[in-house]
N, CA, C and O of each residue as an XYZ file, in Angstrom:
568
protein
N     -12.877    -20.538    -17.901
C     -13.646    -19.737    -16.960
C     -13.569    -18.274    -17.366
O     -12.517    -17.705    -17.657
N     -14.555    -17.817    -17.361
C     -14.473    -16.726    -17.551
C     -14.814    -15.272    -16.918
O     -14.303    -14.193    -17.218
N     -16.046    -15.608    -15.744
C     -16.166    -15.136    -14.500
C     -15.211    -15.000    -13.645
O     -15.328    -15.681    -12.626
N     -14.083    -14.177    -13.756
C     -12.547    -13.985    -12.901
C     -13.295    -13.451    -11.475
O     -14.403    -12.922    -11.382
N     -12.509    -13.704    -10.595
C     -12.834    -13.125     -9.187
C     -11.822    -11.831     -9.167
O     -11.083    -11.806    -10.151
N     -11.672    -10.912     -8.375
C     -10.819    -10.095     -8.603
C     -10.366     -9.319     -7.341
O     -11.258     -9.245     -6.496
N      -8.954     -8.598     -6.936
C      -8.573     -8.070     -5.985
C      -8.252     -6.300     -6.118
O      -8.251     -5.608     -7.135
N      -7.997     -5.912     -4.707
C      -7.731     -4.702     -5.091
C      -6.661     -4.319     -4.078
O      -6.814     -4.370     -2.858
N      -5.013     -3.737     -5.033
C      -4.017     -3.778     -4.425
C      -3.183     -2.877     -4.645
O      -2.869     -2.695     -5.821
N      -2.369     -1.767     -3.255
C      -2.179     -0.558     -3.722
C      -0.584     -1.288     -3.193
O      -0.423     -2.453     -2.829
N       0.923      0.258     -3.328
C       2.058      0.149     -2.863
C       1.503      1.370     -2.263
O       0.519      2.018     -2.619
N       2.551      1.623     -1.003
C       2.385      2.924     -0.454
C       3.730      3.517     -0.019
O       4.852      3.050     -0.216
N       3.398      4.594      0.585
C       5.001      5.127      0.964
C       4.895      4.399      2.346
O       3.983      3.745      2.853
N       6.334      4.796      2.844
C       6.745      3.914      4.390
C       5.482      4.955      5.205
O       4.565      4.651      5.968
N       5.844      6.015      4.754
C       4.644      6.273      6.406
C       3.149      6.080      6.434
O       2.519      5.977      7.487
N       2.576      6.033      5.156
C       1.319      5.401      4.746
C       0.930      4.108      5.625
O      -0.089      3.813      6.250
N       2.330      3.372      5.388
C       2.119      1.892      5.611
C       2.446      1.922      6.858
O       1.765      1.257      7.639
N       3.309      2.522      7.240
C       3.285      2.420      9.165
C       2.146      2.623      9.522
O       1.715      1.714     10.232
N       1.231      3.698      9.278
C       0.356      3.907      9.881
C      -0.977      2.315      9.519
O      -1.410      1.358     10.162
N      -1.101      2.738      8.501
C      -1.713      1.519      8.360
C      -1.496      0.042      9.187
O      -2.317     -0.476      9.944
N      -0.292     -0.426      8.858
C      -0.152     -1.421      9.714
C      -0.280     -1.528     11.192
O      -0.708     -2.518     11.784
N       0.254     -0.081     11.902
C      -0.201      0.525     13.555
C      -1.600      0.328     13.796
O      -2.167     -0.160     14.773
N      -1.995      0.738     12.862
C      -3.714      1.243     13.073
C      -4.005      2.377     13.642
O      -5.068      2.475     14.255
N      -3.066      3.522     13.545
C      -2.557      5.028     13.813
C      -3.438      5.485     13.373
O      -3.905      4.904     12.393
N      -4.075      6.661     13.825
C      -4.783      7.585     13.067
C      -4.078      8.640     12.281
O      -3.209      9.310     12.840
N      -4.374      8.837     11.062
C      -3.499      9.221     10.044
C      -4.681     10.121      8.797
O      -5.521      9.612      8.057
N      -4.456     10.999      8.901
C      -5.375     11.297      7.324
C      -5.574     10.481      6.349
O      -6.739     10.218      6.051
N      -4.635      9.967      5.721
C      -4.505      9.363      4.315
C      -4.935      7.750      5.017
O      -5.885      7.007      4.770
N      -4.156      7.661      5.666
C      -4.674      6.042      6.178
C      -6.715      5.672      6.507
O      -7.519      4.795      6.193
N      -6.726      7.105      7.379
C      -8.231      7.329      7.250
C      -8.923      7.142      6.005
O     -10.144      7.093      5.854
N      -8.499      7.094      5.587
C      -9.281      7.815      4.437
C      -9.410      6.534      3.480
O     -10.385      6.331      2.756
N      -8.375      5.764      3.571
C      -8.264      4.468      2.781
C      -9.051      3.286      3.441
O      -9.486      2.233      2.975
N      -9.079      3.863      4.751
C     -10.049      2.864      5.899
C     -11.525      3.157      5.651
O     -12.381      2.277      5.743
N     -11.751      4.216      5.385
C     -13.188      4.640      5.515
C     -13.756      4.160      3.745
O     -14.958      4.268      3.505
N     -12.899      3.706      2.743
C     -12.817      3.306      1.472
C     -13.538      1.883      1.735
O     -14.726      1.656      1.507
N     -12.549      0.918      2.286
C     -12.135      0.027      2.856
C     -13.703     -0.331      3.513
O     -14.225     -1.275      2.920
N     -14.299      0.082      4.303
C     -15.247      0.406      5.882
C     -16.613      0.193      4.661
O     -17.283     -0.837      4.579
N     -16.781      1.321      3.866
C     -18.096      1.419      2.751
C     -18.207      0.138      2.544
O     -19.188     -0.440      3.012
N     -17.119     -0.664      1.716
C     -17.245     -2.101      1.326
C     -16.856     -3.389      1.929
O     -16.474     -4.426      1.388
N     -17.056     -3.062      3.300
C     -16.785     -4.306      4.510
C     -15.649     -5.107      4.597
O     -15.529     -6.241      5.059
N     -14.476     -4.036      3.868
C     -13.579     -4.771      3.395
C     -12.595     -4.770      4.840
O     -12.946     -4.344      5.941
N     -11.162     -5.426      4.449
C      -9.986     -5.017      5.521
C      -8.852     -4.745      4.691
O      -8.562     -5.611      3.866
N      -8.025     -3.512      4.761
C      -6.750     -3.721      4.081
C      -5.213     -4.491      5.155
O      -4.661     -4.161      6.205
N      -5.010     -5.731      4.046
C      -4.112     -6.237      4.945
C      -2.567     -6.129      3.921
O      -2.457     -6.275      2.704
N      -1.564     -5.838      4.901
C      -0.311     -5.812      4.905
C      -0.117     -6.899      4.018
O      -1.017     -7.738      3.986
N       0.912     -7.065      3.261
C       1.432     -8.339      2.568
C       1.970     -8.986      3.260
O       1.686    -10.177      3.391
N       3.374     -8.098      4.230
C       4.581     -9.326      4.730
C       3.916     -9.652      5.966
O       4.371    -10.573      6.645
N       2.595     -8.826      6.457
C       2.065     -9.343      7.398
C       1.118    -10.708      7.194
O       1.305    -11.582      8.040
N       0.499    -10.878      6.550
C      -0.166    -11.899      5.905
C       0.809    -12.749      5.429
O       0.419    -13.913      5.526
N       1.973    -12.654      4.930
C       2.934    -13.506      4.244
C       3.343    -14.744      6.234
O       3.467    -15.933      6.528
N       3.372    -13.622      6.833
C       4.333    -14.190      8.268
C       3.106    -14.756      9.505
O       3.401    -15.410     10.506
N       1.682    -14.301      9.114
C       0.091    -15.083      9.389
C       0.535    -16.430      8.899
O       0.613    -17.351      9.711
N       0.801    -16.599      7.762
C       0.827    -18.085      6.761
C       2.283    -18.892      7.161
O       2.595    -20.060      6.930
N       2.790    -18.175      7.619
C       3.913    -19.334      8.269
C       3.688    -19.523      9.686
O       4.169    -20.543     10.178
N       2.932    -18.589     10.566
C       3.023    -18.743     11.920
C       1.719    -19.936     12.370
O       1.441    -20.565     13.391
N       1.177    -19.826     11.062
C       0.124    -21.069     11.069
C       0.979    -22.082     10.752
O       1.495    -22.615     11.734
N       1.304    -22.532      9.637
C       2.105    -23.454      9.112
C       2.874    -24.307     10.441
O       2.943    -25.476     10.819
N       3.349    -23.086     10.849
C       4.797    -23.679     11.952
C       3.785    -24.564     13.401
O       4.235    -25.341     14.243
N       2.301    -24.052     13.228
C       1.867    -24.473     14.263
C       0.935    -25.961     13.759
O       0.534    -26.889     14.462
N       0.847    -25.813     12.788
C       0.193    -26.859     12.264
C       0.925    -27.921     11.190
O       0.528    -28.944     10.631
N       1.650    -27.493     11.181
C       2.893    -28.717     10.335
C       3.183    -28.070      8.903
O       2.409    -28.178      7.952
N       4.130    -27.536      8.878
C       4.836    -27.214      7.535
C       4.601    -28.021      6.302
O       4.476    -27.448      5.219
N       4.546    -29.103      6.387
C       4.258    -30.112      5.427
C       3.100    -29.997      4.678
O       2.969    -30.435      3.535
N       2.287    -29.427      5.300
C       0.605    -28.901      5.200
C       0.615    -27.896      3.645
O       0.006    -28.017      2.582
N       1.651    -26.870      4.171
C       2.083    -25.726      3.528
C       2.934    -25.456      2.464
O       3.929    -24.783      2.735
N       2.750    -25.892      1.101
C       3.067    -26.017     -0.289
C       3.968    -25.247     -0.295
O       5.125    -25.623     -0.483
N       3.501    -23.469     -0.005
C       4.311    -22.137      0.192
C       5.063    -21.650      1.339
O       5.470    -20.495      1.467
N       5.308    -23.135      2.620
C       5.948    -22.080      3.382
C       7.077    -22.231      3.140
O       7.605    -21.311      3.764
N       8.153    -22.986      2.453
C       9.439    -22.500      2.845
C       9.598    -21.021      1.663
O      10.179    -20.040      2.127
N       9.154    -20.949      0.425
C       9.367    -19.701     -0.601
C       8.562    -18.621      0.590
O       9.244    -17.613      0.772
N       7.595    -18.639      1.207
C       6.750    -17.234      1.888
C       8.382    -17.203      2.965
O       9.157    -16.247      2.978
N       8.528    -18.244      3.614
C       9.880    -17.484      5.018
C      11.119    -16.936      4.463
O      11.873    -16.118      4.989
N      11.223    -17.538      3.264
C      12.340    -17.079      2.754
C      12.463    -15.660      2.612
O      13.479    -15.025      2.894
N      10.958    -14.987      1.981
C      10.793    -13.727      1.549
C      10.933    -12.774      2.943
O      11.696    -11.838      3.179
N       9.902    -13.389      3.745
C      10.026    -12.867      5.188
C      11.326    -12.452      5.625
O      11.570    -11.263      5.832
N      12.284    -13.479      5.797
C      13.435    -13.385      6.487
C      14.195    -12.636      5.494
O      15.270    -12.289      5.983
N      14.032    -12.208      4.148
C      15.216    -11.258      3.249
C      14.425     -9.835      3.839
O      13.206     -9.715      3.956
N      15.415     -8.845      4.161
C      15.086     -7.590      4.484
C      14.989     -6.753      3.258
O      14.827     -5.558      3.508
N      15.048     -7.073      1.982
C      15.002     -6.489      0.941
C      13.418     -6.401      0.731
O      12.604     -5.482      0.639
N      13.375     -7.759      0.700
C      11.730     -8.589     -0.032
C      10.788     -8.076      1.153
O       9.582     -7.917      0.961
N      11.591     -7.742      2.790
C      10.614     -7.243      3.726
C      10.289     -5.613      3.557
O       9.124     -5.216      3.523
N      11.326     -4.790      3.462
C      10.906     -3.467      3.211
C       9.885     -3.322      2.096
O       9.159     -2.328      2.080
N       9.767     -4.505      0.921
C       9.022     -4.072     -0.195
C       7.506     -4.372      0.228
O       6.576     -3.565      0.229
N       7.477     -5.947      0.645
C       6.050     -6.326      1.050
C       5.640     -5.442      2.120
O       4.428     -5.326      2.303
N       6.659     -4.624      3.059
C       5.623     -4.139      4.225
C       5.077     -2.503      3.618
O       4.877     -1.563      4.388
N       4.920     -2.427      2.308
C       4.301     -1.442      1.658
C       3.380     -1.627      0.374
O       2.921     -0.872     -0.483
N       3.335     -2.824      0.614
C       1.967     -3.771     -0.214
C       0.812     -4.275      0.787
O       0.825     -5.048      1.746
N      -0.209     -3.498      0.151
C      -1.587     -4.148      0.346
C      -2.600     -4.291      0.020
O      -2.926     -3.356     -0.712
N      -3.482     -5.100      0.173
C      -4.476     -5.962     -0.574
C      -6.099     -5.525      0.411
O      -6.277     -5.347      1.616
N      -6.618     -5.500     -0.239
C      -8.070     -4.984      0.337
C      -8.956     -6.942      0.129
O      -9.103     -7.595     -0.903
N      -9.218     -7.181      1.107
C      -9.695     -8.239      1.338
C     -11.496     -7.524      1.671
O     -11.831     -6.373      1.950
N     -12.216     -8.605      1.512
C     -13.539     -8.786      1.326
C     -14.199     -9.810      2.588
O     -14.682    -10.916      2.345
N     -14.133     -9.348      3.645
C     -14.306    -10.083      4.950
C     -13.158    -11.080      5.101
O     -12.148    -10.510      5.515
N     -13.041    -12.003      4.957
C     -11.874    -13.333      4.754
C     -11.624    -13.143      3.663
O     -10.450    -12.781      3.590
N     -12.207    -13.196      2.481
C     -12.110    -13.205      1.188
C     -10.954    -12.495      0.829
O     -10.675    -11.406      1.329
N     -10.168    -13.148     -0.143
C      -8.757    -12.291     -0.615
C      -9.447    -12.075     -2.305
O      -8.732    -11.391     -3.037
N     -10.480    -12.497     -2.797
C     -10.789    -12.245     -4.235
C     -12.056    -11.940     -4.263
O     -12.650    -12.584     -3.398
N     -12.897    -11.100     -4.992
C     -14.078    -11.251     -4.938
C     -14.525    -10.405     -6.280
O     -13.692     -9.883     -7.022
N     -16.200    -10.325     -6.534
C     -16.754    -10.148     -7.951
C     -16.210     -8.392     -8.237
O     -16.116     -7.416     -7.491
N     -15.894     -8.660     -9.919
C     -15.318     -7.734    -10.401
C     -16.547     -6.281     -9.897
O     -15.906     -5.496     -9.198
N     -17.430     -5.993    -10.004
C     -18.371     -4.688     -9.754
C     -17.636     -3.933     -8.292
O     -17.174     -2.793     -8.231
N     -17.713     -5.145     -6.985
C     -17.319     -4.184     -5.564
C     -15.706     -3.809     -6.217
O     -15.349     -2.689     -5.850
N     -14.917     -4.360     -6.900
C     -13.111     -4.517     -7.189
C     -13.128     -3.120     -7.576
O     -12.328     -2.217     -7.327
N     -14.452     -3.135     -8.389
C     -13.962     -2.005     -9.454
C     -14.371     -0.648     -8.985
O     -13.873      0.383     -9.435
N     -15.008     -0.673     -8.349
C     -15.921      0.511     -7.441
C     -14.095      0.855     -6.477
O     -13.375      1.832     -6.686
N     -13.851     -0.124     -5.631
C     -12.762      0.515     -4.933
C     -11.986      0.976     -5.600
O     -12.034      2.206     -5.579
N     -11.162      0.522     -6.295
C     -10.309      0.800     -7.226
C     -10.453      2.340     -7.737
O      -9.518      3.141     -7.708
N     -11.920      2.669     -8.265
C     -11.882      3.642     -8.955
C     -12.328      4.624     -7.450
O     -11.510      5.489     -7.764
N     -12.754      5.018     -6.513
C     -12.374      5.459     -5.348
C     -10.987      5.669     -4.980
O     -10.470      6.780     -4.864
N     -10.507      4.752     -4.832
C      -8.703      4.957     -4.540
C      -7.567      6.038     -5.366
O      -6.697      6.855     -5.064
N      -8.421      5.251     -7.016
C      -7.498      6.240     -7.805
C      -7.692      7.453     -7.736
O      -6.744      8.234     -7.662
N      -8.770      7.796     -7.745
C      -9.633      9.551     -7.782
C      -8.705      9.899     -6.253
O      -8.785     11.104     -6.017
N      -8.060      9.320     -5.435
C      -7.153     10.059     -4.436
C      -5.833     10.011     -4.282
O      -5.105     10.821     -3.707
N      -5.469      8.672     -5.017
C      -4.339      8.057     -4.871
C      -3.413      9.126     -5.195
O      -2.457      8.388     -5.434
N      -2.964     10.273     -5.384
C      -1.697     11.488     -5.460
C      -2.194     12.459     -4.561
O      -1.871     13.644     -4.645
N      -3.199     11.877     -3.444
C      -2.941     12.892     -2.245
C      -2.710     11.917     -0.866
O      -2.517     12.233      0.308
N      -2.826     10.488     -1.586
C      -2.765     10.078     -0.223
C      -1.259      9.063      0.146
O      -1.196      8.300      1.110
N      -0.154      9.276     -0.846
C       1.227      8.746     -0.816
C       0.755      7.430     -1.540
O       1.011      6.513     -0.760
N       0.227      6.971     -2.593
C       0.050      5.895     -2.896
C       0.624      5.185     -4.311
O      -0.215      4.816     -5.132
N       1.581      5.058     -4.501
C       2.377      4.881     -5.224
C       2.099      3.998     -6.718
O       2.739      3.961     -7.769
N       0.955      3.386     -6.309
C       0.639      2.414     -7.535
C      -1.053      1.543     -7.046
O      -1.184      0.621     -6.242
N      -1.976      2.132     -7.733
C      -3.370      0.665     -7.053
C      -3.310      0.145     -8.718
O      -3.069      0.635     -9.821
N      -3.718     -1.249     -8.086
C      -3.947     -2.130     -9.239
C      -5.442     -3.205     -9.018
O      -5.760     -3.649     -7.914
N      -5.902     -3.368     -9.776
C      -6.806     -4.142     -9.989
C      -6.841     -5.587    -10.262
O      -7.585     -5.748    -11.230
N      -6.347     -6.774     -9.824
C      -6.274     -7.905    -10.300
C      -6.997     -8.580    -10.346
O      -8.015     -8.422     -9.672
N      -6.817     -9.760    -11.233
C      -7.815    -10.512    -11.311
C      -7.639    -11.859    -11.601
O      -6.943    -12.065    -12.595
N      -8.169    -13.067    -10.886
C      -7.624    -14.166    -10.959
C      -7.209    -15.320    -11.989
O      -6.954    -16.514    -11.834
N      -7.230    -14.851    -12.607
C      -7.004    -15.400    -14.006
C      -5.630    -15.572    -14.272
O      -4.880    -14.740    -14.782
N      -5.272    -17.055    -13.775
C      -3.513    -17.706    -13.485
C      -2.882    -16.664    -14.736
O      -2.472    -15.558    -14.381
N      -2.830    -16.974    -15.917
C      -2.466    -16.061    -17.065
C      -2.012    -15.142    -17.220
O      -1.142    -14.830    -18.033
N      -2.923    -14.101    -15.881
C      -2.274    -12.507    -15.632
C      -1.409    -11.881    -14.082
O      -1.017    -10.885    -13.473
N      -1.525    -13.464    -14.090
C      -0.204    -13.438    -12.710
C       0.919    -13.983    -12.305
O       0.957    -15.208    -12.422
N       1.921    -13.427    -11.831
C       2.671    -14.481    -11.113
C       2.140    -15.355    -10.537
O       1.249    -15.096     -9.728
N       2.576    -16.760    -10.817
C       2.710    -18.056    -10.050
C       3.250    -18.593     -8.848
O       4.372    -18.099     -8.956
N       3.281    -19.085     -8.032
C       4.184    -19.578     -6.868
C       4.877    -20.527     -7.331
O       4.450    -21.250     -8.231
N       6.195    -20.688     -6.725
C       7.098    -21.517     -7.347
C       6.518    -22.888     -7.534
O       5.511    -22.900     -6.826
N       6.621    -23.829     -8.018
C       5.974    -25.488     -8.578
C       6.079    -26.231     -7.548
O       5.204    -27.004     -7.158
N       7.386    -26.013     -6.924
C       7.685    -26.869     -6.194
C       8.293    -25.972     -4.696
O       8.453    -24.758     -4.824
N       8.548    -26.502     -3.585
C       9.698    -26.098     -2.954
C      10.627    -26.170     -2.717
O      11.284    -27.211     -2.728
N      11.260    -24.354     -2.220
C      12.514    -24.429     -2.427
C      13.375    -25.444     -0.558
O      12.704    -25.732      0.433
N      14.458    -25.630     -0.682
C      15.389    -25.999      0.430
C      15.536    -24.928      1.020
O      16.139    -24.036      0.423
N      14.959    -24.652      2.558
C      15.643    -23.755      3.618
C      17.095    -24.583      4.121
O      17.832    -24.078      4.968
């Protein structure tokens, strides 16, 4: 395949991401919203989305859920939580991947601000197993 779908995913500082995750009005958070807003997108939290996918799971049968015992694990380490709750992913209505042209348009928006708005790292991914981490094969034992 060669048509990759693709994401767009920044780190931020803690108060970036508080606000963000609050839904605070914030300059820099503004500003990533109104990014975000142009391309109908949503920026979502990681460990928030990580703890969406188990609170489903838990309601609909774990068994269902390939990734929930490795996603609670991460949840419940306060290490792996301070890191994910300053990761986020610009989603495309539901969509967590979508065509490289809107990816690349945000991306290059973000960067042209990203050292005024606490943003520590945007990246561009793209789905192509090859250039990513994997989820573990199997699961682990809670």
């Amino acid at each position: 395949m060669s048509d990759w779908l693709y994401q767009v995913r920044l780190k931020s500082s803690e108060e970036l991401s508080n606000a963000l995750r609050t839904n605070q009005p914030s300059t820099h958070a503004d500003q990533l919203r109104a990014i975000a807003s142009n391309y109908n997108m949503n920026i979502v939290c990681t460990l928030d989305a990580f703890r969406e996918y188990c609170n489903e799971a838990e309601q609909n049968g774990i068994e269902n859920y390939l990734l929930y015992d490795w996603t609670k694990e991460v949840i419940n380490d306060p290490v792996k939580q301070q890191k994910h709750s300053k990761s986020f992913a610009f989603y495309k209505g539901l969509e967590q991947i979508y065509e490289k042209k809107i990816a690349v348009k945000v991306y290059q928006e973000i960067d042209e601000i990203r050292d005024d708005l606490d943003i520590l790292e945007v990246r561009l991914i793209d789905s192509n197993p090859a250039n990513n981490p994997q989820p573990p094969k199997t699961q682990s034992k809670t």
